[in-house]
Structures are given as C-alpha cells and as structure tokens.
N, CA and C atoms of all chains as a GROMACS GRO file, in nm:
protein
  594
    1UNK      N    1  10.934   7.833  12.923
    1UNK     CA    2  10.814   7.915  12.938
    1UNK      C    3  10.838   8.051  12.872
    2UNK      N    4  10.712   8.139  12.836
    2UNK     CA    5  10.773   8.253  12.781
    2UNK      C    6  10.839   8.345  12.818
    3UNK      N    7  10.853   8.357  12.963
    3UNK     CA    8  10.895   8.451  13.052
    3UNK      C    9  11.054   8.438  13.071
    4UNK      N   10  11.131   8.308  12.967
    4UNK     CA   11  11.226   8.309  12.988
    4UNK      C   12  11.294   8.426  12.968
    5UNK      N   13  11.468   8.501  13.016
    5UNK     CA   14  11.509   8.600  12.971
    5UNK      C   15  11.622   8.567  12.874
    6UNK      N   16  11.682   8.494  12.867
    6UNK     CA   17  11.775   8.440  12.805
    6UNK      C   18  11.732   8.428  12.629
    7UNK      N   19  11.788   8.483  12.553
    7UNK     CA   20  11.689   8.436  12.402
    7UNK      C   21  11.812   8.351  12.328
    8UNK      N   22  11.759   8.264  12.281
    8UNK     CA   23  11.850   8.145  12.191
    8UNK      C   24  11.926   8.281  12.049
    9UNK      N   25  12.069   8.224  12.042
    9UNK     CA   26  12.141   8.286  11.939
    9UNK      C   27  12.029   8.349  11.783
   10UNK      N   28  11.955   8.276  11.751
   10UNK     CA   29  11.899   8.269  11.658
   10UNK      C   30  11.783   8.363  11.624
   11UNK      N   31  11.743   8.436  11.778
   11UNK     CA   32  11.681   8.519  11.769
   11UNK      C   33  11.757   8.655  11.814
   12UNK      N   34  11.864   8.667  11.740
   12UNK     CA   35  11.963   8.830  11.821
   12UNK      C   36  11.902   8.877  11.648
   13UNK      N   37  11.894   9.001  11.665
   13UNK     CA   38  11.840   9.052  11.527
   13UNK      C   39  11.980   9.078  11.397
   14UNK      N   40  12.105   8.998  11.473
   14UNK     CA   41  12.246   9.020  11.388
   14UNK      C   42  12.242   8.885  11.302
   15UNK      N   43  12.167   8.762  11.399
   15UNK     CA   44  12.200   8.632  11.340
   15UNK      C   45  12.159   8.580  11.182
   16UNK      N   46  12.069   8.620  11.159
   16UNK     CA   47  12.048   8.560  11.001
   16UNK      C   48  12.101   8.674  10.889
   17UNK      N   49  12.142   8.764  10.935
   17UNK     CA   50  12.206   8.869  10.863
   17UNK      C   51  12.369   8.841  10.864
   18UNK      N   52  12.426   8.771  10.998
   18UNK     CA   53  12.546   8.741  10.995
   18UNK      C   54  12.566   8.601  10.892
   19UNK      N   55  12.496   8.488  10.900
   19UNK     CA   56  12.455   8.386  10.814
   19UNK      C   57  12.464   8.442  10.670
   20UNK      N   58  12.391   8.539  10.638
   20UNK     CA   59  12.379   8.585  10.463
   20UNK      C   60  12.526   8.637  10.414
   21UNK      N   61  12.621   8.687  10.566
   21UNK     CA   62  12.707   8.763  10.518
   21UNK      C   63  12.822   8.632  10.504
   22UNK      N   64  12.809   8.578  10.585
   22UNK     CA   65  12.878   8.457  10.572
   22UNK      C   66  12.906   8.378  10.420
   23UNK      N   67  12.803   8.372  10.400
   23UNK     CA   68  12.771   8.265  10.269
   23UNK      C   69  12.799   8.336  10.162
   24UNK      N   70  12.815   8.486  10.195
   24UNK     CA   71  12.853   8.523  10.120
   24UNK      C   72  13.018   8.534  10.067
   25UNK      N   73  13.062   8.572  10.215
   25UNK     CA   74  13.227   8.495  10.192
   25UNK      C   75  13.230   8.383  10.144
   26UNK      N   76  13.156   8.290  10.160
   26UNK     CA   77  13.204   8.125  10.154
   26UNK      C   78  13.193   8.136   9.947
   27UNK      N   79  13.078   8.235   9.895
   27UNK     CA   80  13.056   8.192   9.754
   27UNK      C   81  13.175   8.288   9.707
   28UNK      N   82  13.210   8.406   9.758
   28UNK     CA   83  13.353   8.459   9.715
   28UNK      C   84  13.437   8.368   9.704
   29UNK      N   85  13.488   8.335   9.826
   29UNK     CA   86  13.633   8.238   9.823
   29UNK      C   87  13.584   8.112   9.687
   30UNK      N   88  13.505   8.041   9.727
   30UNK     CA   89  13.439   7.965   9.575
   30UNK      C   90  13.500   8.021   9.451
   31UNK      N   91  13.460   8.166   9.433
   31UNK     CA   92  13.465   8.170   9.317
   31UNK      C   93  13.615   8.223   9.270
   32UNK      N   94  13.689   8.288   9.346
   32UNK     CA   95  13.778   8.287   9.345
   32UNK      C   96  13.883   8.183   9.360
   33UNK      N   97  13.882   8.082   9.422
   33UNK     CA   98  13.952   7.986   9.372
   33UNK      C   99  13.909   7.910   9.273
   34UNK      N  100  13.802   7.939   9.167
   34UNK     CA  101  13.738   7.862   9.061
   34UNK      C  102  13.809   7.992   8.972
   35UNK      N  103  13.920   8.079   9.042
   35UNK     CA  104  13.920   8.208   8.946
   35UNK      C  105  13.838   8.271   8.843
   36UNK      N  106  13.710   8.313   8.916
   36UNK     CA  107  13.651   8.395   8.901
   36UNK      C  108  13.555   8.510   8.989
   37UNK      N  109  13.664   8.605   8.975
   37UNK     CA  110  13.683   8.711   9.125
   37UNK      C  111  13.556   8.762   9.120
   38UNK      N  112  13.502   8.791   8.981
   38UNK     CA  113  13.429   8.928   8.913
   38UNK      C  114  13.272   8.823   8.996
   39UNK      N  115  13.271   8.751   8.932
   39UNK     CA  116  13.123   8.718   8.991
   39UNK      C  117  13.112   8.632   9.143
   40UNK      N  118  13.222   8.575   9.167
   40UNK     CA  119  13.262   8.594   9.335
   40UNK      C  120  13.204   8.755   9.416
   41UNK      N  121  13.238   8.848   9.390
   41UNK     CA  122  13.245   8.979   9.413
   41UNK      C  123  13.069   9.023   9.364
   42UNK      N  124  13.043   8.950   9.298
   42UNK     CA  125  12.872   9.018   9.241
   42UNK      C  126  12.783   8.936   9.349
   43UNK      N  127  12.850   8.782   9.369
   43UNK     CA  128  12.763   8.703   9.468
   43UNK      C  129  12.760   8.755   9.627
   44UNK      N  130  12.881   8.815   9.657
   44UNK     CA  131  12.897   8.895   9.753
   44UNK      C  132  12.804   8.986   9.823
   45UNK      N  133  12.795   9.073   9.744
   45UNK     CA  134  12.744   9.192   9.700
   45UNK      C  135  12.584   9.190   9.720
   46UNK      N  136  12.557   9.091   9.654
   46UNK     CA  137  12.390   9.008   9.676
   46UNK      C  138  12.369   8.954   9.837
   47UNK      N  139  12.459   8.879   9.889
   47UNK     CA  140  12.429   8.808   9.976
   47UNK      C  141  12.474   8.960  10.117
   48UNK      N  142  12.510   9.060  10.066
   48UNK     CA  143  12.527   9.162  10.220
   48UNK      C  144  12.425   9.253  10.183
   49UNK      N  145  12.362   9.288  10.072
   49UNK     CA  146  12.234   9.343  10.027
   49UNK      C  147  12.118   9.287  10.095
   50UNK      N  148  12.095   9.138  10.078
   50UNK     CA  149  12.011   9.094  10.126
   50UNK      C  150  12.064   9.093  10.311
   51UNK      N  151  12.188   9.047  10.364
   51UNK     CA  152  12.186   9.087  10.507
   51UNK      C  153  12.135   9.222  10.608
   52UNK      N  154  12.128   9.344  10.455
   52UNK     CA  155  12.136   9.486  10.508
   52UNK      C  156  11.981   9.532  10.478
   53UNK      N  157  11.917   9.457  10.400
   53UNK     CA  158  11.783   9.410  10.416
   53UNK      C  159  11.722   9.355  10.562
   54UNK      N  160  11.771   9.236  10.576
   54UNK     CA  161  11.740   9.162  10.698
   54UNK      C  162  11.745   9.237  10.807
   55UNK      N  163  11.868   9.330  10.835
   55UNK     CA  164  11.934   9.379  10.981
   55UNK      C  165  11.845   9.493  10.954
   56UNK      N  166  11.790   9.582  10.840
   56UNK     CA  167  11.730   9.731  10.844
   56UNK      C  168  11.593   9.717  10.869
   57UNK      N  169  11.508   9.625  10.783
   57UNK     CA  170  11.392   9.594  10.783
   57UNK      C  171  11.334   9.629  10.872
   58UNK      N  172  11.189   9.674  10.861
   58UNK     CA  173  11.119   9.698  10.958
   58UNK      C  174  10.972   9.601  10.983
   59UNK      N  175  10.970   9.529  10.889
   59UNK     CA  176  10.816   9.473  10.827
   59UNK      C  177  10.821   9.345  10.961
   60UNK      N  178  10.743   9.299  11.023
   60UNK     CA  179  10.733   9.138  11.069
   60UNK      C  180  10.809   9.031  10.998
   61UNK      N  181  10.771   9.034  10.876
   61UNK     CA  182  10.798   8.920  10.788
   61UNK      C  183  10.981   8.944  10.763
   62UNK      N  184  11.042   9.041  10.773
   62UNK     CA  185  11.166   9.018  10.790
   62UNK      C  186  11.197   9.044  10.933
   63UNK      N  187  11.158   9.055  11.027
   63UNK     CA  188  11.192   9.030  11.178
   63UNK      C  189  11.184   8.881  11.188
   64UNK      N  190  11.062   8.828  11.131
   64UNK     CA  191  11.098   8.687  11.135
   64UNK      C  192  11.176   8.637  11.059
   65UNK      N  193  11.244   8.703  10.949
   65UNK     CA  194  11.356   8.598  10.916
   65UNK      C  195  11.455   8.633  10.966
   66UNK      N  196  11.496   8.760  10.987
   66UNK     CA  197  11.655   8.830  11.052
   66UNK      C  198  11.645   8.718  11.181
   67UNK      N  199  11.526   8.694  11.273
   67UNK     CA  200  11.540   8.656  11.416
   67UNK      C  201  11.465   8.708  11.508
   68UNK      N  202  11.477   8.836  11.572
   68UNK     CA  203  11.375   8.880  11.645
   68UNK      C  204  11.226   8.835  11.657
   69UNK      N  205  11.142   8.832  11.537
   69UNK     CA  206  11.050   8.784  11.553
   69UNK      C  207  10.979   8.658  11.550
   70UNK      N  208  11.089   8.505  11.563
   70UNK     CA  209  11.084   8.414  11.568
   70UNK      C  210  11.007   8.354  11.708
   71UNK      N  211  10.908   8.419  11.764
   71UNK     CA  212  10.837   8.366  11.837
   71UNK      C  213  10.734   8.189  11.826
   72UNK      N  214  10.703   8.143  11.901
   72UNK     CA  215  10.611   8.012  11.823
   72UNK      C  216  10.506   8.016  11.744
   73UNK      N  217  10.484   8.115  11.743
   73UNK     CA  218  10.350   8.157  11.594
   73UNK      C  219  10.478   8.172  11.447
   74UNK      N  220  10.632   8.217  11.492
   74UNK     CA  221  10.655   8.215  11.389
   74UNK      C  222  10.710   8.075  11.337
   75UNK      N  223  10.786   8.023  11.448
   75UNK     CA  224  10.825   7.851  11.422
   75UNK      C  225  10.697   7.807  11.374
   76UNK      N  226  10.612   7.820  11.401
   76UNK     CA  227  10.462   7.746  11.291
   76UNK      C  228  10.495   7.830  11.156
   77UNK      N  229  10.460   7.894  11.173
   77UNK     CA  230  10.463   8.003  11.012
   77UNK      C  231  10.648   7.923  10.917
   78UNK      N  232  10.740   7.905  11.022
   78UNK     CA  233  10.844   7.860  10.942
   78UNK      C  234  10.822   7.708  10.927
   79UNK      N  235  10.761   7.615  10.977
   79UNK     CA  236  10.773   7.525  10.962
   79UNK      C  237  10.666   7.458  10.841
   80UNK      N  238  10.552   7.524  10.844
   80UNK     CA  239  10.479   7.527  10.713
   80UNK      C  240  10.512   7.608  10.601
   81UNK      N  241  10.608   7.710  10.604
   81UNK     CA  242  10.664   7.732  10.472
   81UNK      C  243  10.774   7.664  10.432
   82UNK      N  244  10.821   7.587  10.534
   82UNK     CA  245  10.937   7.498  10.512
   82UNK      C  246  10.891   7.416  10.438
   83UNK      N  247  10.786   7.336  10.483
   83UNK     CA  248  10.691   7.213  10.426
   83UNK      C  249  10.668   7.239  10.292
   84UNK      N  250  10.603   7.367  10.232
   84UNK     CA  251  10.512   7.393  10.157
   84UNK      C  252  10.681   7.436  10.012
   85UNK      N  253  10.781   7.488  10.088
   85UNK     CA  254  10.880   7.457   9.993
   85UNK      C  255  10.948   7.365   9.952
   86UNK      N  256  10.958   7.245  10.026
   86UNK     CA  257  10.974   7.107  10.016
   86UNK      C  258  10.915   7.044   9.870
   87UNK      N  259  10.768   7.072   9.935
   87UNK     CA  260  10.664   7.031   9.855
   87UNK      C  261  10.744   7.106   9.680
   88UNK      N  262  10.715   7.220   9.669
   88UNK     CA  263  10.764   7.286   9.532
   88UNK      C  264  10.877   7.238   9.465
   89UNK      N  265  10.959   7.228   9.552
   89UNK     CA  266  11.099   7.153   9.523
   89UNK      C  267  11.107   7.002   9.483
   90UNK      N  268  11.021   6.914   9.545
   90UNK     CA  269  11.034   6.782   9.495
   90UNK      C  270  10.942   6.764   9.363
   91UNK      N  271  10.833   6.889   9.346
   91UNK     CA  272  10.747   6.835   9.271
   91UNK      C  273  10.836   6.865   9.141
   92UNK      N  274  10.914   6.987   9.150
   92UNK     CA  275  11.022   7.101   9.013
   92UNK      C  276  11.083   6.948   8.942
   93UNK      N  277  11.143   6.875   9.084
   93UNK     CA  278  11.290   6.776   9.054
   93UNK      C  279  11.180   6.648   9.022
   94UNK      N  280  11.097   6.650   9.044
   94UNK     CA  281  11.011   6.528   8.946
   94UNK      C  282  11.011   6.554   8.810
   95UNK      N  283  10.952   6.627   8.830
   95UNK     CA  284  10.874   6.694   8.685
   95UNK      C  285  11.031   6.719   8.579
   96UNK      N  286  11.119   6.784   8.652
   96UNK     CA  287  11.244   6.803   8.583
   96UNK      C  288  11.274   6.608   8.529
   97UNK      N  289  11.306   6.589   8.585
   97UNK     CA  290  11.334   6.431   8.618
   97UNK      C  291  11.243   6.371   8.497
   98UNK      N  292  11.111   6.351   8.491
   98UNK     CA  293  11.051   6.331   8.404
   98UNK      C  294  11.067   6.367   8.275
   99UNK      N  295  11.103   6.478   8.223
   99UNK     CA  296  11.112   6.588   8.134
   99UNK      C  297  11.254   6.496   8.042
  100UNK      N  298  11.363   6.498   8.192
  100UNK     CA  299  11.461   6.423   8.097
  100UNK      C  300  11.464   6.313   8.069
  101UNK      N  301  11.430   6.204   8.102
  101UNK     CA  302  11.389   6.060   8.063
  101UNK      C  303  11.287   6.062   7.929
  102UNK      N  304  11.221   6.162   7.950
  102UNK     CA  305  11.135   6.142   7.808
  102UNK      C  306  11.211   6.213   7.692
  103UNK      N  307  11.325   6.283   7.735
  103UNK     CA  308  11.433   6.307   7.608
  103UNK      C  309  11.503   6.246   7.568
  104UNK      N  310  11.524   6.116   7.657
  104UNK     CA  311  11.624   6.001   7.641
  104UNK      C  312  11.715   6.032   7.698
  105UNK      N  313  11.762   6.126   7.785
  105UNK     CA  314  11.853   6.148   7.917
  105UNK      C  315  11.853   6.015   8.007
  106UNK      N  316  11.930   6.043   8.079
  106UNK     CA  317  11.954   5.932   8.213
  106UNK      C  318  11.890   6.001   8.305
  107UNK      N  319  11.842   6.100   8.295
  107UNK     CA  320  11.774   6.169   8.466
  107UNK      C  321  11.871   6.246   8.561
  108UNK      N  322  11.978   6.238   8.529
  108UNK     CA  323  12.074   6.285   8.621
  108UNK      C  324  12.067   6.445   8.577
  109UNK      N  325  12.134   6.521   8.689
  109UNK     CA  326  12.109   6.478   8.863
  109UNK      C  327  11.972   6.454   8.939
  110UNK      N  328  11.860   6.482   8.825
  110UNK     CA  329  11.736   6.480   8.924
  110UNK      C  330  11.730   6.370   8.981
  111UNK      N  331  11.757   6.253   8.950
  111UNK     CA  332  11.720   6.136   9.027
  111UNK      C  333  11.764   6.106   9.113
  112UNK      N  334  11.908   6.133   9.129
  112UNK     CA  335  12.023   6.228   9.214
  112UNK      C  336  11.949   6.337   9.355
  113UNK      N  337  11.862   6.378   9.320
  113UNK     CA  338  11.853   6.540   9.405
  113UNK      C  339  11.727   6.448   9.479
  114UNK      N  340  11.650   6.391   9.406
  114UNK     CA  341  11.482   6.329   9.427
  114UNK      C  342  11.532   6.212   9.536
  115UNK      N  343  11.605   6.060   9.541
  115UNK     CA  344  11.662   6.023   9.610
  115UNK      C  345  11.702   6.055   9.767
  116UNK      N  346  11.782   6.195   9.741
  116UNK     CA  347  11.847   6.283   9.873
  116UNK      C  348  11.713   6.300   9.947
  117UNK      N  349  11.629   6.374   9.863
  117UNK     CA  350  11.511   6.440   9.923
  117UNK      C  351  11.414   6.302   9.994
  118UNK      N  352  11.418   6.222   9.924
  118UNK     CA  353  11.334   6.114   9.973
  118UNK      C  354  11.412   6.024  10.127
  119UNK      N  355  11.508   5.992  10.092
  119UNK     CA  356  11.577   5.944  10.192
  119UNK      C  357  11.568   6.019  10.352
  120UNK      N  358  11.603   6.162  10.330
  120UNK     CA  359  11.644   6.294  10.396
  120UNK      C  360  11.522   6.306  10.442
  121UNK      N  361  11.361   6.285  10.382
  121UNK     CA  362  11.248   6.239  10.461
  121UNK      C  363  11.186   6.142  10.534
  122UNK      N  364  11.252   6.022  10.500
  122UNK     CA  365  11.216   5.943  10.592
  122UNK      C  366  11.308   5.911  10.696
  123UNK      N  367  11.421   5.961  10.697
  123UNK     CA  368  11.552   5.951  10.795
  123UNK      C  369  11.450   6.095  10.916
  124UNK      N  370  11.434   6.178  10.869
  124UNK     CA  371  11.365   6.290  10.946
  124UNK      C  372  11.220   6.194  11.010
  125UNK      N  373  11.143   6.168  10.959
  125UNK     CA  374  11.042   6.091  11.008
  125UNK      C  375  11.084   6.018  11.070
  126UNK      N  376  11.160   5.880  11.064
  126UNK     CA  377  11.192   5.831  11.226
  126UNK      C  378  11.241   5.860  11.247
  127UNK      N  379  11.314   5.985  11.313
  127UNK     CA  380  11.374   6.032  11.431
  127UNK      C  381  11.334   6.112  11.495
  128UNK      N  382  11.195   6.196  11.423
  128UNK     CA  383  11.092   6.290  11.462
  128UNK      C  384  10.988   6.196  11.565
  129UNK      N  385  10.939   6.059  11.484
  129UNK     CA  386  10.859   5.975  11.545
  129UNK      C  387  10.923   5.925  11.668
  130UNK      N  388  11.033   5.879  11.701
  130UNK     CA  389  11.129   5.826  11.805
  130UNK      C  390  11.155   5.960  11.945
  131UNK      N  391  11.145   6.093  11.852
  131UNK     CA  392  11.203   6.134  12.009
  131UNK      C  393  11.048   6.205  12.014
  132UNK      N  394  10.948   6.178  11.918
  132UNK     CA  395  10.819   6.289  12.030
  132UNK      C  396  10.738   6.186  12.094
  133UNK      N  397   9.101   7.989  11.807
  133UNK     CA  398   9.015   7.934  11.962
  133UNK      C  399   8.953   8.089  12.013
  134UNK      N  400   8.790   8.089  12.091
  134UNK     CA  401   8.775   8.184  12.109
  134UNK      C  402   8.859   8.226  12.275
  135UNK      N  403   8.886   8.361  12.306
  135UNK     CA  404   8.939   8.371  12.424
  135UNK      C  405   8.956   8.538  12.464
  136UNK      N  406   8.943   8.506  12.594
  136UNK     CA  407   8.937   8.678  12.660
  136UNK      C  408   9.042   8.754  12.662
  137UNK      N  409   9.165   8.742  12.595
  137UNK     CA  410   9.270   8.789  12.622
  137UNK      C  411   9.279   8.942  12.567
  138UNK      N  412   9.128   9.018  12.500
  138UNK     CA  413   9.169   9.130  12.444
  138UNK      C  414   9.105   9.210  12.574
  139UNK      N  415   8.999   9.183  12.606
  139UNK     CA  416   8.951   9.224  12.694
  139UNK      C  417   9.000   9.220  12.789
  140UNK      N  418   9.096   9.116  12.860
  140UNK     CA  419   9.228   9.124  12.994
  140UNK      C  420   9.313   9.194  12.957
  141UNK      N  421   9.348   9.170  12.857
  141UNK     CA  422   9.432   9.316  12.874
  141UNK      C  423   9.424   9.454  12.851
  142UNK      N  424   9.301   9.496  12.770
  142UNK     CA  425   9.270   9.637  12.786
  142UNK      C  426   9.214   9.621  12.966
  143UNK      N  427   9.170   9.557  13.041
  143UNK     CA  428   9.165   9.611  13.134
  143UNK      C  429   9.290   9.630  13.240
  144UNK      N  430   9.385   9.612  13.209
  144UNK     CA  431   9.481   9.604  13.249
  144UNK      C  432   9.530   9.708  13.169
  145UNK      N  433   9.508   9.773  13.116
  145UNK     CA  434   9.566   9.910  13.043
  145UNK      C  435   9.694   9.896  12.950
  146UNK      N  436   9.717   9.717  12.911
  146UNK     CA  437   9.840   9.724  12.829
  146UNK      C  438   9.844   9.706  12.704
  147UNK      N  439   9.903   9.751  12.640
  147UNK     CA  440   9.918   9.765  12.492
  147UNK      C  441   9.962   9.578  12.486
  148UNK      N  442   9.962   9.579  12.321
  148UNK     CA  443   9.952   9.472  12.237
  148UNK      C  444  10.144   9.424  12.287
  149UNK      N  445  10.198   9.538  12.204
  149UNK     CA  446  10.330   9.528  12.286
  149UNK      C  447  10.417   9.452  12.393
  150UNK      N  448  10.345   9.544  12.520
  150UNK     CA  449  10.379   9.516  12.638
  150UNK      C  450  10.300   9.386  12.696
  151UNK      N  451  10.256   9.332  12.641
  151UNK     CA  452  10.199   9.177  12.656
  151UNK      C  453  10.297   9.107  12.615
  152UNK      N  454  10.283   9.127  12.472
  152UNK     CA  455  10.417   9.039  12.380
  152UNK      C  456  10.543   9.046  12.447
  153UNK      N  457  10.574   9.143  12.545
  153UNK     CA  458  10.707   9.116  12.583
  153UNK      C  459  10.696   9.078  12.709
  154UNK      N  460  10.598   9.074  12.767
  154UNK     CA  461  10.602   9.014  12.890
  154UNK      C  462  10.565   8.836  12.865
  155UNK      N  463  10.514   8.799  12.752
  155UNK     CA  464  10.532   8.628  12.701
  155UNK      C  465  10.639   8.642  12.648
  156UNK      N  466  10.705   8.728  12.576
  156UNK     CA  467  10.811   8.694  12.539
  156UNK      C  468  10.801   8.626  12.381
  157UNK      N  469  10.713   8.710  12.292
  157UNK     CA  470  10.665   8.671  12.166
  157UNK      C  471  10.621   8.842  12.144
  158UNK      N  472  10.612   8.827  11.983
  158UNK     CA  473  10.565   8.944  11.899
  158UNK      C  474  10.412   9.011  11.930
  159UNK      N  475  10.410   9.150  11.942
  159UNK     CA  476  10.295   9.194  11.911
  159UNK      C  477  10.238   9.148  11.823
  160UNK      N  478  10.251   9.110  11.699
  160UNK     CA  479  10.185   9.051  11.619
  160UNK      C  480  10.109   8.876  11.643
  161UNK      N  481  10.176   8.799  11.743
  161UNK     CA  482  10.103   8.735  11.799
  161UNK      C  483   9.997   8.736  11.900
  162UNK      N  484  10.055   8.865  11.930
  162UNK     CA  485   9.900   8.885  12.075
  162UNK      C  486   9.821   8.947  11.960
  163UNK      N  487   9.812   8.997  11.852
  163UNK     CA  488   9.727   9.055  11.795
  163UNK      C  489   9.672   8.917  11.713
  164UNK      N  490   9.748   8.822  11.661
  164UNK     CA  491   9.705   8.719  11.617
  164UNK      C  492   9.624   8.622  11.749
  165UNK      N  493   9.631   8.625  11.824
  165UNK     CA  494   9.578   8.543  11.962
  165UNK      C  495   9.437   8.607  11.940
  166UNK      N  496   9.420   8.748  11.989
  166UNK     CA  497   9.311   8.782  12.036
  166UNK      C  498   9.219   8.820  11.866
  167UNK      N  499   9.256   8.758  11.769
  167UNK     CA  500   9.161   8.787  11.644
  167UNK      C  501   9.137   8.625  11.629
  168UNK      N  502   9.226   8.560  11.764
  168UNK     CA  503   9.138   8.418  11.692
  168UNK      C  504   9.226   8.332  11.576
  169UNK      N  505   9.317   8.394  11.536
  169UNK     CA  506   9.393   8.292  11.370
  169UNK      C  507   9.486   8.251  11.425
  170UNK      N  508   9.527   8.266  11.537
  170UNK     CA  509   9.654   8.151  11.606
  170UNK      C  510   9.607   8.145  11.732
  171UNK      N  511   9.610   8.015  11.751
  171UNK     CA  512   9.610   7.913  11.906
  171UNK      C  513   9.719   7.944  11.941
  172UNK      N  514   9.745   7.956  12.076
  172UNK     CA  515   9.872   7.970  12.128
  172UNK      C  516   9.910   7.841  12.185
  173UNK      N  517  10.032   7.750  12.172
  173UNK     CA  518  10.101   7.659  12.227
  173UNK      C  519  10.026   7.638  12.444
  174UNK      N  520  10.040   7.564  12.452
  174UNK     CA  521  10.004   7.513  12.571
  174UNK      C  522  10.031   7.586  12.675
  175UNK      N  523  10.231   7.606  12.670
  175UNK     CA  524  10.272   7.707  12.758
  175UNK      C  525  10.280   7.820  12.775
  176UNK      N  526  10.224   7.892  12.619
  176UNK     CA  527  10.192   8.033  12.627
  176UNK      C  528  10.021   8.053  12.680
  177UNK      N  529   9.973   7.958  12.662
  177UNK     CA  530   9.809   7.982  12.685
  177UNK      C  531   9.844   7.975  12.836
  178UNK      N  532   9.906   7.851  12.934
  178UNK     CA  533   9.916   7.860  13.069
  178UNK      C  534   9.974   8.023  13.139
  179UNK      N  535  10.073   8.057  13.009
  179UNK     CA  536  10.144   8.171  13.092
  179UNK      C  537  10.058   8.287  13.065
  180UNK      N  538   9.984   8.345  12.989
  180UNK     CA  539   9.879   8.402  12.964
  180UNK      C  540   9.799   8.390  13.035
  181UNK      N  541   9.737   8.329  13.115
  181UNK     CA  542   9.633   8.278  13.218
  181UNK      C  543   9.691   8.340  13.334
  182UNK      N  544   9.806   8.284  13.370
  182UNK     CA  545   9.860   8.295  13.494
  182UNK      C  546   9.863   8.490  13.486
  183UNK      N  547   9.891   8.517  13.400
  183UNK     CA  548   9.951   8.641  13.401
  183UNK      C  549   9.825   8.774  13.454
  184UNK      N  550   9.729   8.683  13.395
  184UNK     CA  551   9.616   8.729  13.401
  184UNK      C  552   9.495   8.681  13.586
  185UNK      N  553   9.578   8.587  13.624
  185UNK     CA  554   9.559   8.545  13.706
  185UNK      C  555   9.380   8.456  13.689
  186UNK      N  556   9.401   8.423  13.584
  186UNK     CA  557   9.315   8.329  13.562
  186UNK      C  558   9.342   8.193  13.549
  187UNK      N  559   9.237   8.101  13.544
  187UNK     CA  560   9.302   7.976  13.461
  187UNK      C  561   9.247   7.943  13.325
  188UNK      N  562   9.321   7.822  13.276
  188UNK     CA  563   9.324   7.878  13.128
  188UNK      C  564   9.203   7.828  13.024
  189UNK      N  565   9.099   7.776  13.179
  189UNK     CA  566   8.966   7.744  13.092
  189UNK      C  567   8.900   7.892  13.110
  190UNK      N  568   8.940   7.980  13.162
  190UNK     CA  569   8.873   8.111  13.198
  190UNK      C  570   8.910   8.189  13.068
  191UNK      N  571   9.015   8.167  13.053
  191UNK     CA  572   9.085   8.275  12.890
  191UNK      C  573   9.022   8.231  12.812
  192UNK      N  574   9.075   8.098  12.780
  192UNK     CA  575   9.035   8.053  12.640
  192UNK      C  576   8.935   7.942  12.634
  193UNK      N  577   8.814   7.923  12.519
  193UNK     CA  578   8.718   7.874  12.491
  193UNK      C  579   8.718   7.783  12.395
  194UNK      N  580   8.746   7.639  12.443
  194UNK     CA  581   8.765   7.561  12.350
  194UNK      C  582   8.633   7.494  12.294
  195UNK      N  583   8.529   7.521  12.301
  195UNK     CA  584   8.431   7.522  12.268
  195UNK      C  585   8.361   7.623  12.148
  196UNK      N  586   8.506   7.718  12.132
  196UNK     CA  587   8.397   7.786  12.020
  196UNK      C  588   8.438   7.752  11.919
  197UNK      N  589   8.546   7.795  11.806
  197UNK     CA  590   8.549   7.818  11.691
  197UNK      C  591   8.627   7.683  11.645
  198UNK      N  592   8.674   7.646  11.751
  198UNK     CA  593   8.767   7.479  11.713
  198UNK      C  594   8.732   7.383  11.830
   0.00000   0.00000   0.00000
C-alpha cells in the first residue's frame, strides 16, 4: 500500500547513480586489460558525469531515473519507454540486418542481436502470462 | 478519470506535496491525478479514499472521461 515506510533499494536517490558509477569501473577495468587506459579513463569520466547528473539533478525526469521519483505513475512512464525503446531497437537491428543481406553480407551480428531480442520476448511473455 | 481529489485536499489545507508523501508517491503525481492524465493504480485510489475518508466511488468518477 502506499503508506508503506520502508522504500525498496532502488528508490534511495544514491542507487542509479551508484549503478552509472559502477559501470563505469567495470568499462575501465575493460579497457585496461584490453590495454587501453586512455579511453578506459574517458569512459569513466562519462559514466560519473552522468552519475553526478543523476545524484544533483533537480528536474522529475531525473528523480525518476536517479530513484526517488519512481513512484507507479513512474513504473508506467518506465515501462512504456521501455517498450517504446524496444520497439526502436528491433526496428534499427532489422533494418540494419536488411541493409546487410542486400550487400551480400551474412547479416551478422544483426541476425545475432534480432534472434536474442525475439526469443528474450517471448521467454518474457510466458512467464509474464503464467505468473499474472 | 474524473475525481475530487483537488478539492479534498485543498480542503484539508494540504499542499500537492504533503499528499504525495503521505501515499508515498511524487507531487507530480498528485498533480497528475487531480488534472486527470494519470489513473491511479487500485491501491493508491483505495488509499486516497480512505485518507480522505471517503470511498472510492466518492473520489473518483468512472463515468466521466474513461
């Protein structure tokens, strides 16, 4: 109910800012063991920019992504931009996909990425359909 | 959905705010509630009611706009 007091991890206003900072270590160490420190260190740099974004922000639209403002108007608002990026993404890796077959490519990786995405939707659909 | 929730709570003297934190959701949803562009979930419309000490055919009007 809303009156709960307890708020899930995901809404502390540190959590998606700790996430950006994260990933951002994870693409350092990457690139540094691919020895290359310099743009390890630039990807860095990007990903605590954008955390110091997230954690400073004052707007709604980054309260709802830092966390705080993840209320159920915003789980709707995320779950249709989730959708609606889905959508952009499978149509890019078609169209990509297409593009190379008509060059005489093999399609790879799009057919590769299109596959994941397709599978990864209907594996989500029955298990969405099964537990509601 | 149409519903009384702007009018319960100005009579109740509370800001947009102090609603939202007493559901436990954004000012920007009580401001989205009472303009009508978001329905509120089942258990926020019940807890909204209650809060108001109404019930929740008294708040909200499912007869108007949807």
């Amino acid at each position: 109910m809303p009156t709960a007091t307890s708020k899930p991890i995901y809404r502390h206003r540190w959590w998606t800012p700790a996430v950006s900072l994260f990933l951002g270590a994870l693409m350092l160490a990457a690139f540094w063991i691919g020895d290359s420190i310099t743009e390890g260190l630039v990807s860095f740099g990007i990903m605590a920019a954008l955390a110091a974004f997230l954690l400073f922000g004052r707007s709604e639209t980054v309260h709802g992504l830092s966390g705080p403002g993840r209320d159920e108007r915003w789980a709707k608002i995320d779950i249709h931009a989730t959708a609606l990026t889905g959508m952009v993404l499978i149509t890019v890796i078609i169209g990509a996909f297409l593009v190379e077959v008509a060059q005489g490519e093999d399609g790879q990786p799009w057919s590769q990425l299109g596959a994941v995405g397709g599978i990864a939707y209907i594996i989500a659909v029955a298990v969405l359909r099964a537990r509601s | 959905m149409q519903n009384d929730v702007r009018e319960l709570r100005t009579a109740r003297g509370l800001s947009q705010q102090e609603l939202g934190e007493a559901m436990d959701v954004s000012r920007q949803t009580i401001n989205s509630i009472e303009k009508e562009r978001y329905t509120p979930s089942l258990p926020l419309a019940i807890a909204l009611a209650r809060y108001f000490d109404r019930t929740v055919e008294e708040v909200f009007h499912a007869n108007g706009n949807q």
